[in-house]
N, C-alpha and C positions, 0 to 999 in steps of 0.2 A: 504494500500500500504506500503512495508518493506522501511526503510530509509538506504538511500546507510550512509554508514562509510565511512568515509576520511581513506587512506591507508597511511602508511609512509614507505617508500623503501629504503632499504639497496643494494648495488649493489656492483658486483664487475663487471669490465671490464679486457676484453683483446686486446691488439692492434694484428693488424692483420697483421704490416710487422713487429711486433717487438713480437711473441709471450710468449719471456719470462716477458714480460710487462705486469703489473694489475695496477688497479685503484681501489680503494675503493671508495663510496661515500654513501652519504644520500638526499632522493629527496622526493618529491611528485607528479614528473611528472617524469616517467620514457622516454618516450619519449622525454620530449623539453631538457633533461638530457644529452641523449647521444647525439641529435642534437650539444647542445653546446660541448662538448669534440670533436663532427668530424669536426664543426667549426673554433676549436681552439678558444677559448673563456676563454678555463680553462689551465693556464699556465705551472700547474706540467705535464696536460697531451698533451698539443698541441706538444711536440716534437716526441709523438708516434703512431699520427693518421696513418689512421684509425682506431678507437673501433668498435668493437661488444658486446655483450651482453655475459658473463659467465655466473652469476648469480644474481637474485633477490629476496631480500625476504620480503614480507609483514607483515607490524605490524597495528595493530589499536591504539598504543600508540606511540608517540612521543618518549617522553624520551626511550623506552626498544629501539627505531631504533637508537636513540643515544648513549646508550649503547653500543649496539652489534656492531654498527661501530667502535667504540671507542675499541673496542675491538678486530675486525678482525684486525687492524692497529697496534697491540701489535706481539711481535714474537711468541707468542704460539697462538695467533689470526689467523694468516698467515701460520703455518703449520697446524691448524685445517680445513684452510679454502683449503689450497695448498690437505688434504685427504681425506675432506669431503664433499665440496662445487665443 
């Protein structure tokens, strides 16, 4: 039997009445993730509920997901992400 890998998630979000609005984050439950942001739970984003989902992207390493966060959050991070993602 194949053993499942722990996934670690790089996300971006978009609010839905505020759509020039993003979120970056890092998770390992993409679900209970965006639950807490439509919660208001997470402070930077509680003023632009509701999120939906833009993008996700899976890593089997930790550190590379904290990387690449660490990096879409940079300004050439955020027009890579604003052309590509």
């Amino acid at each position: 039997m194949p053993v499942m890998k722990k996934f670690f998630y790089v996300y971006i979000i978009q609010s839905e009445k505020y759509p020039d609005r993003f979120y970056t984050g890092f998770t390992q439950s993409l679900d209970e993730r965006l639950a807490q942001h439509n919660a208001g739970s997470v402070p930077a984003s509680k003023p632009f509920r509701p999120w939906r989902w833009k993008t996700c992207v899976a890593f089997t390493h930790r550190n590379q997901a904290l990387e690449f966060e660490r990096y879409l959050k940079t300004r050439s991070g955020r027009a890579f992400a604003k052309k590509r993602l």
